[in-house]
PDB file of N, CA, C and O in Angstrom:
ATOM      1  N   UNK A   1     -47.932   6.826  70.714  1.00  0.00           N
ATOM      2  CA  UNK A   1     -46.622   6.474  70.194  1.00  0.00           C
ATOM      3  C   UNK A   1     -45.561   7.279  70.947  1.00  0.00           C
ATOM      4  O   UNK A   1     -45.946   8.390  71.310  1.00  0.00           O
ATOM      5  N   UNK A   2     -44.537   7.006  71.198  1.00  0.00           N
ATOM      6  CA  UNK A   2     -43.261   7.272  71.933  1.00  0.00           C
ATOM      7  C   UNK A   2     -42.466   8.036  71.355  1.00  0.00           C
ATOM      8  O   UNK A   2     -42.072   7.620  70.266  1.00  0.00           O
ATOM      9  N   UNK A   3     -42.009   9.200  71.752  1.00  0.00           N
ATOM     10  CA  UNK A   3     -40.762   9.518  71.069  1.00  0.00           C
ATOM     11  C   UNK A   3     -39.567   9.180  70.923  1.00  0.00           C
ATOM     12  O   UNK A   3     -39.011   9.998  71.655  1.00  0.00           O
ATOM     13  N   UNK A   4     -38.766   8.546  70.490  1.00  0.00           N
ATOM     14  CA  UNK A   4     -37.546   7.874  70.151  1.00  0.00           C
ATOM     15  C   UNK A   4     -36.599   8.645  70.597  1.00  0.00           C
ATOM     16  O   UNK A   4     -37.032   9.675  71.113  1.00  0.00           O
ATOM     17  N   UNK A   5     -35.299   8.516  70.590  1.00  0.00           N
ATOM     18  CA  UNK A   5     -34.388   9.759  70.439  1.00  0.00           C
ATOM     19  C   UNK A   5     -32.648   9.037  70.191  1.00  0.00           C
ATOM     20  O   UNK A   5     -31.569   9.538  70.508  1.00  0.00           O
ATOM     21  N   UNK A   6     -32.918   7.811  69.566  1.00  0.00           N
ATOM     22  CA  UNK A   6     -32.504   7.257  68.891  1.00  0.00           C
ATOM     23  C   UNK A   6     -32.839   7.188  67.261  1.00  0.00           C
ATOM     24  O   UNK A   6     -33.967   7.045  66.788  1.00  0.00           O
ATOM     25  N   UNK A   7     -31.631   7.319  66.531  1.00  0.00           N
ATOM     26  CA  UNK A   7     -32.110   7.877  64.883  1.00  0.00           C
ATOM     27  C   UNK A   7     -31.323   6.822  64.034  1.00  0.00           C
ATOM     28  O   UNK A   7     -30.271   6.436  64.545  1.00  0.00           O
ATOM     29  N   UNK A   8     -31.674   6.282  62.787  1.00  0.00           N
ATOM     30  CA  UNK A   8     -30.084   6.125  61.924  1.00  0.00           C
ATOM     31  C   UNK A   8     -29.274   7.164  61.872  1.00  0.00           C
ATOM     32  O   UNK A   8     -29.363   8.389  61.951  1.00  0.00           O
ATOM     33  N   UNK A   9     -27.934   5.841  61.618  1.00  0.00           N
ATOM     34  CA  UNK A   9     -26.838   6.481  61.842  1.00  0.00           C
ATOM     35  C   UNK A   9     -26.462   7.101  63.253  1.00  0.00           C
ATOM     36  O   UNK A   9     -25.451   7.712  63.602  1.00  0.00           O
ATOM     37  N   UNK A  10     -27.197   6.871  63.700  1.00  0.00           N
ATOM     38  CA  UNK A  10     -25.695   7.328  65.206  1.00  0.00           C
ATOM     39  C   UNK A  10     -25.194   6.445  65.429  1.00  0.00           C
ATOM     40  O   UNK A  10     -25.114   5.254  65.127  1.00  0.00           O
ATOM     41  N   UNK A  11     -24.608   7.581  66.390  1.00  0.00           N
ATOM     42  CA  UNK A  11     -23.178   5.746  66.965  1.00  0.00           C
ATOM     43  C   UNK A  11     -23.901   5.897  68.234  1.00  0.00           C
ATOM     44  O   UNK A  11     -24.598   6.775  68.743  1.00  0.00           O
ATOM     45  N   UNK A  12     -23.450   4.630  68.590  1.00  0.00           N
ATOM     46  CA  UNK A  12     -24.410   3.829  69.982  1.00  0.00           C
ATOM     47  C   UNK A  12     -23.542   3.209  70.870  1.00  0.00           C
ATOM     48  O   UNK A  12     -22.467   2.933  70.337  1.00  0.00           O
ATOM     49  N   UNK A  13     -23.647   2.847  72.216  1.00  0.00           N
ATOM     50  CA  UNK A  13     -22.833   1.554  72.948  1.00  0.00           C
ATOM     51  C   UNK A  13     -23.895   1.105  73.889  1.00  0.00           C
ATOM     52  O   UNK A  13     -24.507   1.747  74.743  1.00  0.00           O
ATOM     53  N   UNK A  14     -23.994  -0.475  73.443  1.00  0.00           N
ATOM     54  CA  UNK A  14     -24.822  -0.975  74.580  1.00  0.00           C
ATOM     55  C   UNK A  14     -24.528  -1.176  75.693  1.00  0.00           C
ATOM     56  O   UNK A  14     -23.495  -1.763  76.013  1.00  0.00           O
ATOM     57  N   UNK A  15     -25.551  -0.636  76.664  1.00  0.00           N
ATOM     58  CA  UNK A  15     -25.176  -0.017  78.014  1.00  0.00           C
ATOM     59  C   UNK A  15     -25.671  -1.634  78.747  1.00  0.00           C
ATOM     60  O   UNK A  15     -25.316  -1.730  79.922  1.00  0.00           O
ATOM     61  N   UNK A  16     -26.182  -2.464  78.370  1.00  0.00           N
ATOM     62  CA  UNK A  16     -26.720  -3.722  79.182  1.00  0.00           C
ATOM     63  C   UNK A  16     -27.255  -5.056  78.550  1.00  0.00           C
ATOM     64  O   UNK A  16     -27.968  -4.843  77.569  1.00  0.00           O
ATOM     65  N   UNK A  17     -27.121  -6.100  78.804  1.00  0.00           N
ATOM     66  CA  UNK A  17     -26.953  -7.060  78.087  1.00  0.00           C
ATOM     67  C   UNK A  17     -25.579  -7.904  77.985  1.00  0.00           C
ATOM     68  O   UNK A  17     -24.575  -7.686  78.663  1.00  0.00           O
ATOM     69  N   UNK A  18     -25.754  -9.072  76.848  1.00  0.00           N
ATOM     70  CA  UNK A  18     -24.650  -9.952  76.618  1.00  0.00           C
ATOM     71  C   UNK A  18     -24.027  -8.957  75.586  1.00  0.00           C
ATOM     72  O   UNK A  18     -22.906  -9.416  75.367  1.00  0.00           O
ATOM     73  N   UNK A  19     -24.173  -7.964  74.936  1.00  0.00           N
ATOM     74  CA  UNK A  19     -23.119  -7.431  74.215  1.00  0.00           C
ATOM     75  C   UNK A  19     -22.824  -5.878  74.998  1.00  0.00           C
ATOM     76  O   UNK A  19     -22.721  -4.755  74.505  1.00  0.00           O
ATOM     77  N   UNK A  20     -22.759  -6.248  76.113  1.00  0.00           N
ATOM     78  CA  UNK A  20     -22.761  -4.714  76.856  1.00  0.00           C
ATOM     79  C   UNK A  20     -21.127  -4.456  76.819  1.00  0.00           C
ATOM     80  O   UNK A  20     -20.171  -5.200  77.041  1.00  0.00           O
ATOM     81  N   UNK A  21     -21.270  -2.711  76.341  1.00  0.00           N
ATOM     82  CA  UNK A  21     -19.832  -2.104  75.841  1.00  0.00           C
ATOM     83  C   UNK A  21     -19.496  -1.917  74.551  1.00  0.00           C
ATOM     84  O   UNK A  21     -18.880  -0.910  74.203  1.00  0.00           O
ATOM     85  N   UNK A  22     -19.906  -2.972  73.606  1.00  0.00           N
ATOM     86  CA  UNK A  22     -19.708  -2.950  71.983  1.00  0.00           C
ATOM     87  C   UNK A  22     -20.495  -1.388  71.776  1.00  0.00           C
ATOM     88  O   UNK A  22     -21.177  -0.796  72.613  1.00  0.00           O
ATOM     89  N   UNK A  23     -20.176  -0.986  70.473  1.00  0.00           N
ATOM     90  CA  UNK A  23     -20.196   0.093  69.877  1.00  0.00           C
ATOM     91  C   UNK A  23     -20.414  -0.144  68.606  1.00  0.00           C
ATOM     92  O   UNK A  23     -19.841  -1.088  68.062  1.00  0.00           O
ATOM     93  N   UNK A  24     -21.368   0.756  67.848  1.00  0.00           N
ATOM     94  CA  UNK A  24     -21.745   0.580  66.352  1.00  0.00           C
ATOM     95  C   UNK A  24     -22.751   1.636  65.672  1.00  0.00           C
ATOM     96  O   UNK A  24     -23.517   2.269  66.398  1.00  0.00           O
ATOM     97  N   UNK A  25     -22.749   1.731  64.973  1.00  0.00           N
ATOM     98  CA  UNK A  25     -23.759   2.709  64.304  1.00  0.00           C
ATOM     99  C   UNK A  25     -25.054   2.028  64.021  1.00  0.00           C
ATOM    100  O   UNK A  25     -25.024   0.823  63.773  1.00  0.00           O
ATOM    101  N   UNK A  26     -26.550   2.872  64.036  1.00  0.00           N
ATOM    102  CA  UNK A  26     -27.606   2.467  63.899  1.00  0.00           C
ATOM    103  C   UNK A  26     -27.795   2.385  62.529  1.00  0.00           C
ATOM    104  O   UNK A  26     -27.573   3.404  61.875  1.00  0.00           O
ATOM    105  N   UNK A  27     -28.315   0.952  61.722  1.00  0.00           N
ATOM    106  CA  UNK A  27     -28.704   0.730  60.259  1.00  0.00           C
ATOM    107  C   UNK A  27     -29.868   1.075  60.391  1.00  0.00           C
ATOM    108  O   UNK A  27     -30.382   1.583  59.395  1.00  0.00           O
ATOM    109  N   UNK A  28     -30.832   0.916  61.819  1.00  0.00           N
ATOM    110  CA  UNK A  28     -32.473   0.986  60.981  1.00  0.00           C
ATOM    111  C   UNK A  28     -33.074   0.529  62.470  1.00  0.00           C
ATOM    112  O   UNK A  28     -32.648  -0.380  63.181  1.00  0.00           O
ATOM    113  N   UNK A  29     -34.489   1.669  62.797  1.00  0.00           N
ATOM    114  CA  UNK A  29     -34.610   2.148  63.581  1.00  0.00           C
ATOM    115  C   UNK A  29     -36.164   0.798  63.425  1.00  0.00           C
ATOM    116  O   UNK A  29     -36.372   0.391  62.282  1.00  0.00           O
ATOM    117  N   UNK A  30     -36.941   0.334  64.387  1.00  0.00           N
ATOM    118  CA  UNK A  30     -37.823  -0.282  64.226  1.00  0.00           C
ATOM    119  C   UNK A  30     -38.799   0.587  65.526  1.00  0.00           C
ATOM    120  O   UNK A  30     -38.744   0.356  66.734  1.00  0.00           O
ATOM    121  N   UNK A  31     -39.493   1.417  64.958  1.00  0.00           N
ATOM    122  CA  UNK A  31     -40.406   2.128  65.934  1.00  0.00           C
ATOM    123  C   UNK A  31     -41.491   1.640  66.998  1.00  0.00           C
ATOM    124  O   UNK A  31     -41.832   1.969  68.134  1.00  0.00           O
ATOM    125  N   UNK A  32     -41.941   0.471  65.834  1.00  0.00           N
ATOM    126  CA  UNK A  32     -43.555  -0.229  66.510  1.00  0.00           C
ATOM    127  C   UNK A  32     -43.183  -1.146  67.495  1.00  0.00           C
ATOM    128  O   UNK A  32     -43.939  -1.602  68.352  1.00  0.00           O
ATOM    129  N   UNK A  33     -41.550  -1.503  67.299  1.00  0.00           N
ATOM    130  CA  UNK A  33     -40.984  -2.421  68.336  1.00  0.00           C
ATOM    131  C   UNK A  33     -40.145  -1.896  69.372  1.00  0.00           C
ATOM    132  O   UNK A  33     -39.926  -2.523  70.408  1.00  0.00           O
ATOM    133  N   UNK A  34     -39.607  -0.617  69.092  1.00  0.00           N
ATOM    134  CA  UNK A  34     -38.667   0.007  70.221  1.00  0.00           C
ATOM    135  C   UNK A  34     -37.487  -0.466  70.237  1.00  0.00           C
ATOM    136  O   UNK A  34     -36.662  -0.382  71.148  1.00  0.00           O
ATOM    137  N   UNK A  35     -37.376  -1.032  69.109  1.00  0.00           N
ATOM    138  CA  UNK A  35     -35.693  -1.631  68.816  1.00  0.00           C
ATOM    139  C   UNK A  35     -34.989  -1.398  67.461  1.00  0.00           C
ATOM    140  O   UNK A  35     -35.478  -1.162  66.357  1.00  0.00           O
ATOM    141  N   UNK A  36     -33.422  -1.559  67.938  1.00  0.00           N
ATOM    142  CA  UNK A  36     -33.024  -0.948  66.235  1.00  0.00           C
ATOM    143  C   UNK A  36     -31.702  -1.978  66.107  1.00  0.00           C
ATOM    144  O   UNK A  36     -31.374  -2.802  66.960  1.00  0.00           O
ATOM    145  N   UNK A  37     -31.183  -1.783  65.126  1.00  0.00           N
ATOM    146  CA  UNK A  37     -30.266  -2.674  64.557  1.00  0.00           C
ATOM    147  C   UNK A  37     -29.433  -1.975  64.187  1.00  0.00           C
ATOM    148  O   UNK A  37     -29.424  -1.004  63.430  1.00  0.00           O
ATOM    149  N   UNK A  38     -28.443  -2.665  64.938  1.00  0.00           N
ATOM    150  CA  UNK A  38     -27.198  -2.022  65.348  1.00  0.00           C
ATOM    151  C   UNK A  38     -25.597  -2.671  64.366  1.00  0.00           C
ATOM    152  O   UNK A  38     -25.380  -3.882  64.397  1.00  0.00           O
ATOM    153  N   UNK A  39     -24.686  -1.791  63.624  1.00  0.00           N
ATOM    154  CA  UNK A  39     -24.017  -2.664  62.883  1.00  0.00           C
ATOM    155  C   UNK A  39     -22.841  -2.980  63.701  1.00  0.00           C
ATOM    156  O   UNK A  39     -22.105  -2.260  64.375  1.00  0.00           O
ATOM    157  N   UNK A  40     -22.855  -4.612  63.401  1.00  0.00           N
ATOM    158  CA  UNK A  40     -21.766  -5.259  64.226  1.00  0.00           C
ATOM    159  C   UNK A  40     -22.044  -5.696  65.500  1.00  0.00           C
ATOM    160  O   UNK A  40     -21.186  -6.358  66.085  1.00  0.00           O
ATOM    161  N   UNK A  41     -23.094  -5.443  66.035  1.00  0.00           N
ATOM    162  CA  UNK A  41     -23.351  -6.387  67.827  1.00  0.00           C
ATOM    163  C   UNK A  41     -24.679  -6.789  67.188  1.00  0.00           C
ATOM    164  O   UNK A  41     -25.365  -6.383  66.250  1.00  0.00           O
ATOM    165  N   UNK A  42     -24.765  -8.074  68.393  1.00  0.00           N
ATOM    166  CA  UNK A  42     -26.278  -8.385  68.456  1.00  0.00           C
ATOM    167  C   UNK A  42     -26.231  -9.510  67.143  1.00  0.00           C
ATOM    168  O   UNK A  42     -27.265  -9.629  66.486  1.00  0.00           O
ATOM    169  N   UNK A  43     -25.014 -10.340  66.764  1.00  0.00           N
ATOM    170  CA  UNK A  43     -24.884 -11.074  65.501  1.00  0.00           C
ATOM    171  C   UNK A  43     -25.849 -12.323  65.668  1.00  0.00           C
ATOM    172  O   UNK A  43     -25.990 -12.914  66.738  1.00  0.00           O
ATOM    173  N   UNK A  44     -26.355 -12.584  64.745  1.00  0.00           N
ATOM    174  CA  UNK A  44     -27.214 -14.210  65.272  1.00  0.00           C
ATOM    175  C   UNK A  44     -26.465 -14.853  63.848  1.00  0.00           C
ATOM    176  O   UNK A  44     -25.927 -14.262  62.912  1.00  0.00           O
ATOM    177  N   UNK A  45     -26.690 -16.450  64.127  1.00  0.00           N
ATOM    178  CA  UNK A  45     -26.248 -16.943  62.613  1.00  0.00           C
ATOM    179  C   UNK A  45     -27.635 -17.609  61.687  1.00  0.00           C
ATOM    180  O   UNK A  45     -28.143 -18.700  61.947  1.00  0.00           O
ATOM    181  N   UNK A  46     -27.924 -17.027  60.985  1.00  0.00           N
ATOM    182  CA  UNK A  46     -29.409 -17.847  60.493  1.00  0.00           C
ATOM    183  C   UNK A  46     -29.015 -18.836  58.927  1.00  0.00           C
ATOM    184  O   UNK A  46     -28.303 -18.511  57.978  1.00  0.00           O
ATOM    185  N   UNK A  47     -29.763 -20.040  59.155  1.00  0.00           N
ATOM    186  CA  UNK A  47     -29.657 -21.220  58.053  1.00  0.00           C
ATOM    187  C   UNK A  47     -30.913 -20.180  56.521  1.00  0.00           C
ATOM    188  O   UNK A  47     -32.073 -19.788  56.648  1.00  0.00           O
ATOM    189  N   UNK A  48     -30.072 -20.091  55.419  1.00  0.00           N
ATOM    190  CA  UNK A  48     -30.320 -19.877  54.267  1.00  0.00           C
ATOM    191  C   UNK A  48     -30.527 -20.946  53.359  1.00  0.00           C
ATOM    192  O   UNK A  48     -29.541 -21.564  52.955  1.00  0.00           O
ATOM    193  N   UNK A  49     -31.941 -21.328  52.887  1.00  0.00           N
ATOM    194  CA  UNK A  49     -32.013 -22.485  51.733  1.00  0.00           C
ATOM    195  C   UNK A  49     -31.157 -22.010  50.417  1.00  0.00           C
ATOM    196  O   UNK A  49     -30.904 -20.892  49.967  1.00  0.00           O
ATOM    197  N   UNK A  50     -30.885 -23.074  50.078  1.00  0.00           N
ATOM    198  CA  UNK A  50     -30.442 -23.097  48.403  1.00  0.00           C
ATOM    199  C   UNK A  50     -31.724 -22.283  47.314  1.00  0.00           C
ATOM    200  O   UNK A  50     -32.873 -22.721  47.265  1.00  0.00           O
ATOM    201  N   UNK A  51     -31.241 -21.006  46.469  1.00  0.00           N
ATOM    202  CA  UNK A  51     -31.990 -20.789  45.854  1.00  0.00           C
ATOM    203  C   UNK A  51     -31.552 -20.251  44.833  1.00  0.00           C
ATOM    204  O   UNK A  51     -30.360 -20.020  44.632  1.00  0.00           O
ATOM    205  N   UNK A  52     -32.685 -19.931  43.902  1.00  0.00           N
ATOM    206  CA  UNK A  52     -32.193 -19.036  42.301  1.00  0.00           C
ATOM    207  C   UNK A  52     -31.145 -18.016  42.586  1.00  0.00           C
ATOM    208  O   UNK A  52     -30.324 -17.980  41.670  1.00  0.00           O
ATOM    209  N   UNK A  53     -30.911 -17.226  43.492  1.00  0.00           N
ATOM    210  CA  UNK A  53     -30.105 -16.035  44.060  1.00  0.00           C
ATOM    211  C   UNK A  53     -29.149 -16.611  44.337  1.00  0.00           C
ATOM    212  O   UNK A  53     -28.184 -16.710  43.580  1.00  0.00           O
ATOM    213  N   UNK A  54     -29.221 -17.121  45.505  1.00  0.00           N
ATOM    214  CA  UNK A  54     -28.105 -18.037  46.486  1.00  0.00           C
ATOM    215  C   UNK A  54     -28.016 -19.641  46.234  1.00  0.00           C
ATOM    216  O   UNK A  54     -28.463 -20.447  47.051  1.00  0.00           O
ATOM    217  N   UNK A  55     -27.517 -19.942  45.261  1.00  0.00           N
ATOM    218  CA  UNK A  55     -27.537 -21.641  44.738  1.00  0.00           C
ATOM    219  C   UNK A  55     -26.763 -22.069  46.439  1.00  0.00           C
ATOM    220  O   UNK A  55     -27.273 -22.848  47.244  1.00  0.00           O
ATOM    221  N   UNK A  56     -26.033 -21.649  46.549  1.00  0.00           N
ATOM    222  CA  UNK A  56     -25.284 -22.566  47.266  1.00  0.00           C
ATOM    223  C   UNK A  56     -26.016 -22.719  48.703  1.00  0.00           C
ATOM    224  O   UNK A  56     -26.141 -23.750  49.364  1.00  0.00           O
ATOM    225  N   UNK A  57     -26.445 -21.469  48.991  1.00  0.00           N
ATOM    226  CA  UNK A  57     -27.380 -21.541  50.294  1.00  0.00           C
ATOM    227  C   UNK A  57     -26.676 -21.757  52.079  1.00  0.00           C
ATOM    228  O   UNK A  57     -25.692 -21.017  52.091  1.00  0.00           O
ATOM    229  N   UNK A  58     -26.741 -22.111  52.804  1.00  0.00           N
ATOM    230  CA  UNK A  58     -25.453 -21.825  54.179  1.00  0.00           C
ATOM    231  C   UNK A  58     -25.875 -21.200  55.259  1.00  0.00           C
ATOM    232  O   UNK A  58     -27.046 -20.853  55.419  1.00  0.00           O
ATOM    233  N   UNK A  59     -25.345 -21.092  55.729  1.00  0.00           N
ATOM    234  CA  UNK A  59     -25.057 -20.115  57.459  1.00  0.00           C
ATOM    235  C   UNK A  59     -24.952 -18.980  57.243  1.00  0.00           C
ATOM    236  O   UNK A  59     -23.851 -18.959  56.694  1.00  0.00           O
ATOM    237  N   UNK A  60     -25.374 -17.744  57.273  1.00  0.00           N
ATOM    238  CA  UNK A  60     -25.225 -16.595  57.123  1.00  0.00           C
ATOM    239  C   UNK A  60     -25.000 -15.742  58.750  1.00  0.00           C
ATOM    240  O   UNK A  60     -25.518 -16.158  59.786  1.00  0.00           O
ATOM    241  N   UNK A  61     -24.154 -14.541  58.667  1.00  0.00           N
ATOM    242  CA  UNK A  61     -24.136 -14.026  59.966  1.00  0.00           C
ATOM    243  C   UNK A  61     -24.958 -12.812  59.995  1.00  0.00           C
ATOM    244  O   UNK A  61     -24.511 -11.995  59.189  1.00  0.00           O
ATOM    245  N   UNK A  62     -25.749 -12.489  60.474  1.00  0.00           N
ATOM    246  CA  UNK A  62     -26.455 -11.130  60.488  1.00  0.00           C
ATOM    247  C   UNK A  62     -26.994 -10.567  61.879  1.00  0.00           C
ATOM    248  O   UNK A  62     -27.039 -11.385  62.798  1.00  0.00           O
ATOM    249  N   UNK A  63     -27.441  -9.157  62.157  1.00  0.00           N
ATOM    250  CA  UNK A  63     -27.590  -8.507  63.179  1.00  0.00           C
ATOM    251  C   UNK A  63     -28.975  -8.336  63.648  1.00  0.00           C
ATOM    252  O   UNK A  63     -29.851  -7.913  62.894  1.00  0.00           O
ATOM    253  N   UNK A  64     -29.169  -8.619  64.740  1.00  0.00           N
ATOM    254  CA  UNK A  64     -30.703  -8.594  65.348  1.00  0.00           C
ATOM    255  C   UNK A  64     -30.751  -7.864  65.691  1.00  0.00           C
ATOM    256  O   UNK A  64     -29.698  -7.338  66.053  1.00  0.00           O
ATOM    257  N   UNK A  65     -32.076  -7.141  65.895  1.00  0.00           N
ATOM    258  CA  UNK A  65     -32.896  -5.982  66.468  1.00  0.00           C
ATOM    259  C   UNK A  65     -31.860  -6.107  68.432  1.00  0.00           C
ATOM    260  O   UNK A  65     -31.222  -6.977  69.025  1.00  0.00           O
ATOM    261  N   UNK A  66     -32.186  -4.995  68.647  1.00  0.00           N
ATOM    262  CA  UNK A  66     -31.692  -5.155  70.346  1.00  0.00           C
ATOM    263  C   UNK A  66     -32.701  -3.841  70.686  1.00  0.00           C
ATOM    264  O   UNK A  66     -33.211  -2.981  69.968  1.00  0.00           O
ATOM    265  N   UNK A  67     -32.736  -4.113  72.130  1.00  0.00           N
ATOM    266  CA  UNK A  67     -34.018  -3.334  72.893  1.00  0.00           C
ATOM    267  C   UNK A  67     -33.781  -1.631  72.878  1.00  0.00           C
ATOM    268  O   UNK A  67     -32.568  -1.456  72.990  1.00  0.00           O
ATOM    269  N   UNK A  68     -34.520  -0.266  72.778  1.00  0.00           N
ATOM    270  CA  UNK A  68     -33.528   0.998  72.720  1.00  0.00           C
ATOM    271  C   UNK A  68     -33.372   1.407  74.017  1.00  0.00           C
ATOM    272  O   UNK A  68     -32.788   2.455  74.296  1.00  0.00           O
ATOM    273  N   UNK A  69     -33.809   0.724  74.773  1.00  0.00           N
ATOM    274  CA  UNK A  69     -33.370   0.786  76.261  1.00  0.00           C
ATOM    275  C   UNK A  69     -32.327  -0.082  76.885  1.00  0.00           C
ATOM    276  O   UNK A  69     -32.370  -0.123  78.115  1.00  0.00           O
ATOM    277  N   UNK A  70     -31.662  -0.585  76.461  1.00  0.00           N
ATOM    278  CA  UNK A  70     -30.105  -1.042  76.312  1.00  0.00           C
ATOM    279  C   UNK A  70     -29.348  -0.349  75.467  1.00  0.00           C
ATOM    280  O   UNK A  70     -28.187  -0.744  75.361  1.00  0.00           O
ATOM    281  N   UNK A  71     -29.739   0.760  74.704  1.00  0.00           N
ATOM    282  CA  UNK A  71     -28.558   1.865  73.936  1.00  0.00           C
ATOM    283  C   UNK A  71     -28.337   3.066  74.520  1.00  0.00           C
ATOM    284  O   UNK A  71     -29.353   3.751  74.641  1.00  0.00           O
ATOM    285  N   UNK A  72     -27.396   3.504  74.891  1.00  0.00           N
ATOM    286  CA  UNK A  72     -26.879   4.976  74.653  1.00  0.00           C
ATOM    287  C   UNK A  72     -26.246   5.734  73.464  1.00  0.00           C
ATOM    288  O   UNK A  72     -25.527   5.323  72.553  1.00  0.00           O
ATOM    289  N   UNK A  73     -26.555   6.522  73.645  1.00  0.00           N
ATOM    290  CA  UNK A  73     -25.415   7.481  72.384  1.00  0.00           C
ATOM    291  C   UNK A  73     -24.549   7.981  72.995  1.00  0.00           C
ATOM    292  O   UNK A  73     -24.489   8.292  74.184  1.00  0.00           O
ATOM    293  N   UNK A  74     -23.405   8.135  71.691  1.00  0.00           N
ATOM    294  CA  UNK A  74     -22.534   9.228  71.788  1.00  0.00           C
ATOM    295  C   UNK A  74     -21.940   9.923  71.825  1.00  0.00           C
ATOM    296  O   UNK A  74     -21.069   9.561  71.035  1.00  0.00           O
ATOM    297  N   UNK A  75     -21.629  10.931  72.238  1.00  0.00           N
ATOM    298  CA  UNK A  75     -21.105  12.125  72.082  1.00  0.00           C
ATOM    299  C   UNK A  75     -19.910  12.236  71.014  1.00  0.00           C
ATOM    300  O   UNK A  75     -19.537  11.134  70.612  1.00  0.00           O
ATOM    301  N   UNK A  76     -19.141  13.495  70.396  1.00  0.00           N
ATOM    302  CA  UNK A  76     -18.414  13.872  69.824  1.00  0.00           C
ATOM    303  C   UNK A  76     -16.918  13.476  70.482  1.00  0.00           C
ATOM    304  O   UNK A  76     -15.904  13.257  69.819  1.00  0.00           O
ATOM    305  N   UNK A  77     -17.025  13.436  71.939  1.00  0.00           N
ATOM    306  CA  UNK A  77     -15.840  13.318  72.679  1.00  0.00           C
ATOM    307  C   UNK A  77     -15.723  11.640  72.465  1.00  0.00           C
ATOM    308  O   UNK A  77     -14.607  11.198  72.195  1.00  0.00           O
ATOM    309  N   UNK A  78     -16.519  10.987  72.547  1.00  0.00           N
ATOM    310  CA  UNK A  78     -16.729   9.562  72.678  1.00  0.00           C
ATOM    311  C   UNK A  78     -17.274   9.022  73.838  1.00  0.00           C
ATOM    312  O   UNK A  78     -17.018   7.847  74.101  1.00  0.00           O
ATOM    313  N   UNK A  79     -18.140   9.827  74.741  1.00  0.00           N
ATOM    314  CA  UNK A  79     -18.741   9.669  76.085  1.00  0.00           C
ATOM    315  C   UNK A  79     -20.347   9.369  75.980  1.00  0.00           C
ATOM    316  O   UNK A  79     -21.065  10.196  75.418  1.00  0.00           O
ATOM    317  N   UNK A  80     -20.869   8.227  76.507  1.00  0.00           N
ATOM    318  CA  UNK A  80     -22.286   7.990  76.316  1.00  0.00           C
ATOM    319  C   UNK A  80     -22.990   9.537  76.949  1.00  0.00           C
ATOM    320  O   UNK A  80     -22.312  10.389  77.523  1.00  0.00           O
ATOM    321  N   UNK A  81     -24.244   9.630  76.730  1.00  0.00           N
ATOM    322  CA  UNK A  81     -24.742  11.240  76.828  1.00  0.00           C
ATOM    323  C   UNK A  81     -26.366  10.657  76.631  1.00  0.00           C
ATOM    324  O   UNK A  81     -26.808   9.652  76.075  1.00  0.00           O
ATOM    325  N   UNK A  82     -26.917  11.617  77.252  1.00  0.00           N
ATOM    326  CA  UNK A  82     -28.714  11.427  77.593  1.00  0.00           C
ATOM    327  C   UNK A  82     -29.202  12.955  76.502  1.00  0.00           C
ATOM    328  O   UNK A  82     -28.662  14.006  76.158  1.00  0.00           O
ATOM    329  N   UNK A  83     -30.748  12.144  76.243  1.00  0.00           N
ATOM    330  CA  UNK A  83     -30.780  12.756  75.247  1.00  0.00           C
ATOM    331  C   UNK A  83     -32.466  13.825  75.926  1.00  0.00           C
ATOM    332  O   UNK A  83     -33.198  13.013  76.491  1.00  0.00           O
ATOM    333  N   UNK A  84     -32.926  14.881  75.949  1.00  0.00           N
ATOM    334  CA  UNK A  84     -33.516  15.476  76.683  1.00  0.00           C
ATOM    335  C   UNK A  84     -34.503  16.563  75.554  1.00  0.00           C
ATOM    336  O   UNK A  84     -34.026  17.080  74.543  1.00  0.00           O
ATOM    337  N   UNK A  85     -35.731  16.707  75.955  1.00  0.00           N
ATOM    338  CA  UNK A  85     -36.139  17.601  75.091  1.00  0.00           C
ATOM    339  C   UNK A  85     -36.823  18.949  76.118  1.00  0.00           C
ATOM    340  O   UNK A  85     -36.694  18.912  77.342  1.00  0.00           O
ATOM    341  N   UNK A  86     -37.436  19.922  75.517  1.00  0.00           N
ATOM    342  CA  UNK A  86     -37.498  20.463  76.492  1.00  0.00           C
ATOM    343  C   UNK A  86     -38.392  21.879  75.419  1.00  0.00           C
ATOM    344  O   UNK A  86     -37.749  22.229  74.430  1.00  0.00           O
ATOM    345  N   UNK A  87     -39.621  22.516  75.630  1.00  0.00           N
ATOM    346  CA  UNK A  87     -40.341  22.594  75.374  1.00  0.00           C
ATOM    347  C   UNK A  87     -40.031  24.511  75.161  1.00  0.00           C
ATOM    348  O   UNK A  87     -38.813  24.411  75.009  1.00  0.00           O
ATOM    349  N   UNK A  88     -40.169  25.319  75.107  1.00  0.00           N
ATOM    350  CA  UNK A  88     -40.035  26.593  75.148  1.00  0.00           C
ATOM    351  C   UNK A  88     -40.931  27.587  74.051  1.00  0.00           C
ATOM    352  O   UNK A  88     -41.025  27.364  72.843  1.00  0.00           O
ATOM    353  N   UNK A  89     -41.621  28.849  74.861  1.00  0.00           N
ATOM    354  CA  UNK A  89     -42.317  29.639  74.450  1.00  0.00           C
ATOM    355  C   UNK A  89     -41.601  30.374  73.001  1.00  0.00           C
ATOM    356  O   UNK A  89     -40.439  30.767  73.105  1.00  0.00           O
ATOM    357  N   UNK A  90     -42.418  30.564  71.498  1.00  0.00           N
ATOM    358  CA  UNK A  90     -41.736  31.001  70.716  1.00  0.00           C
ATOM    359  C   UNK A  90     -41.390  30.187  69.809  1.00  0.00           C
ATOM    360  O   UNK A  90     -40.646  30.555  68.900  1.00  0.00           O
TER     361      UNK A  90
END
């Protein structure tokens, strides 16, 4: 398994792709897939049946998974930034 270094809740900008540049915070990290869901890019529109919950049923807009190798984070200044680990005695 991979180490991530992407978390909820950060803020992100996709560095490549059709939504490359948008910016958003991470809702939810999908590990086994290497992708996370990002709020506000990456919108798809999916068809909802009529049901006990939702009588009326419709088009809904919601956010798809996107790859974590199309995200950066970042920084406090507002500058994308690499994320590095690094091992030390102690």
């Amino acid at each position: 398994m991979t180490k991530l270094k992407i978390k909820s809740g950060d803020t992100v900008r996709v560095i490549a792709g059709d939504h490359k540049g948008q910016e958003g915070k991470v809702q939810k990290v999908l590990i086994e897939k290497n992708k996370a869901i990002v709020e506000g890019v990456n919108m798809i529109s999916k068809h909802e049946k009529p049901s006990a919950s939702n009588p009326q049923g419709g088009i809904k807009e919601k956010e798809a998974p996107i790859h974590i190798s199309n995200l950066s984070l970042i920084d406090k200044n507002g500058d994308t930034t690499r994320v590095g680990y690094r091992e030390e005695d102690g």
